[in-house]
C-alpha positions as CSV (number, residue, x, y, z in Angstrom):
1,X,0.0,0.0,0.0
2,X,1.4,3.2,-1.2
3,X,0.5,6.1,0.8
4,X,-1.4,7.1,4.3
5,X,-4.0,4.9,4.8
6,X,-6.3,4.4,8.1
7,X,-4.4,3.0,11.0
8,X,-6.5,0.7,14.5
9,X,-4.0,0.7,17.1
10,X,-4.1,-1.5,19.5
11,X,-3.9,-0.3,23.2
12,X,-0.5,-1.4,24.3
13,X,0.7,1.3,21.4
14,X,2.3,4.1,22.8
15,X,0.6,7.3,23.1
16,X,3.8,9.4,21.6
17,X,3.5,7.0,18.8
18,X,0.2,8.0,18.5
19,X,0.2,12.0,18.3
20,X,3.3,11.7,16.1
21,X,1.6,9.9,13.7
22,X,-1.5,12.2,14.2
23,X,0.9,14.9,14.1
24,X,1.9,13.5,10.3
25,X,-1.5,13.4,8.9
26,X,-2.0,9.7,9.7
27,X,-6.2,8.8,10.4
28,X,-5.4,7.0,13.3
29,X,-8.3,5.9,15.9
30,X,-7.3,3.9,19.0
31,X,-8.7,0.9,20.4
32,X,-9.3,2.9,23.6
33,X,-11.0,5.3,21.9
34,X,-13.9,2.5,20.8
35,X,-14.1,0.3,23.5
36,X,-13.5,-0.4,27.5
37,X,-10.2,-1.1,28.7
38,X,-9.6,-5.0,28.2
39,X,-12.1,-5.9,25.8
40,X,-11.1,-9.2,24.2
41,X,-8.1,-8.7,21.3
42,X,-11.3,-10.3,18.3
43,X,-13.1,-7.0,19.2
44,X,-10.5,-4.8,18.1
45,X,-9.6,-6.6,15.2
46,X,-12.8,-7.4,14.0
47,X,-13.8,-3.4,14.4
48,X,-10.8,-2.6,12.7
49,X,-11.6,-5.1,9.5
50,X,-15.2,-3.8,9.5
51,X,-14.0,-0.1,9.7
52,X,-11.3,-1.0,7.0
53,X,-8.4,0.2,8.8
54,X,-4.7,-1.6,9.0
55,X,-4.7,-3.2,12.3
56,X,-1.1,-1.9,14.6
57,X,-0.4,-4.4,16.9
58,X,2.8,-5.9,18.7
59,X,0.9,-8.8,21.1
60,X,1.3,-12.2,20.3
61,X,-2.3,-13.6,21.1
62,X,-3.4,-11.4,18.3
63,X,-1.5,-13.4,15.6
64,X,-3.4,-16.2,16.3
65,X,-6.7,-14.3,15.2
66,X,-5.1,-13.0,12.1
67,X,-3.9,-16.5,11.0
68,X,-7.3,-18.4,12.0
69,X,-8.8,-15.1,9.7
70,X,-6.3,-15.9,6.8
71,X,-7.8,-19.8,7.2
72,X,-11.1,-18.7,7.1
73,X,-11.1,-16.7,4.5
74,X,-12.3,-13.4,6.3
75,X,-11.8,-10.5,4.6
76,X,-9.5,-7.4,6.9
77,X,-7.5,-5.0,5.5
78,X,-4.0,-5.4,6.9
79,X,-2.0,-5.8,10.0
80,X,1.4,-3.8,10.9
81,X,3.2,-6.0,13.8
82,X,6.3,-6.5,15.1
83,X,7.5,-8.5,18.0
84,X,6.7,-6.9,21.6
85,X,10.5,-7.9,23.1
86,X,11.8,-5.7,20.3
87,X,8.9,-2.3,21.1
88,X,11.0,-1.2,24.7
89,X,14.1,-0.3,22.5
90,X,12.5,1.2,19.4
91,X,12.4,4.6,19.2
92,X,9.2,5.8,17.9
93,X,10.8,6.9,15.0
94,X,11.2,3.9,13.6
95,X,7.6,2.4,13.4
């Protein structure tokens, strides 16, 4: 995908992260923003495939969904992800 396109964080993504992207002209809403704190990792990414936004995650558990969705043949727009060890050194410049 060339381009800015619209952006579902999940909520362990920082909240620099967050306003820089914002900051850049990113569409970014936040999975705070749409539901209670600890609503089940589906919820997210199922809102995030209905609202047709790339889903920004760095948990594990949530690869699961995204390979039993793959499997399935449900349809979601994408996922950015890397692994959660690695997020404590990276600056957010480098997402």
């Amino acid at each position: 995908m060339a381009g800015k396109f619209p952006l579902y964080t999940d909520a362990d993504i920082r909240g620099s992260l967050i306003k820089g992207l914002r900051w850049r002209g990113w569409d970014v809403v936040r999975a705070v923003e749409m539901f209670p704190e600890g609503t089940e990792d589906e919820v997210h990414f199922a809102k995030a495939a209905e609202l047709e936004r790339v889903f920004v995650m760095n948990d594990r558990p949530l690869k699961r969904i995204v390979n039993r969705w793959l499997q399935e043949g449900r349809r979601f727009t994408g996922v950015v992800t890397w692994f959660q060890a690695h997020y404590r050194r990276m600056s957010d410049g480098i997402f």
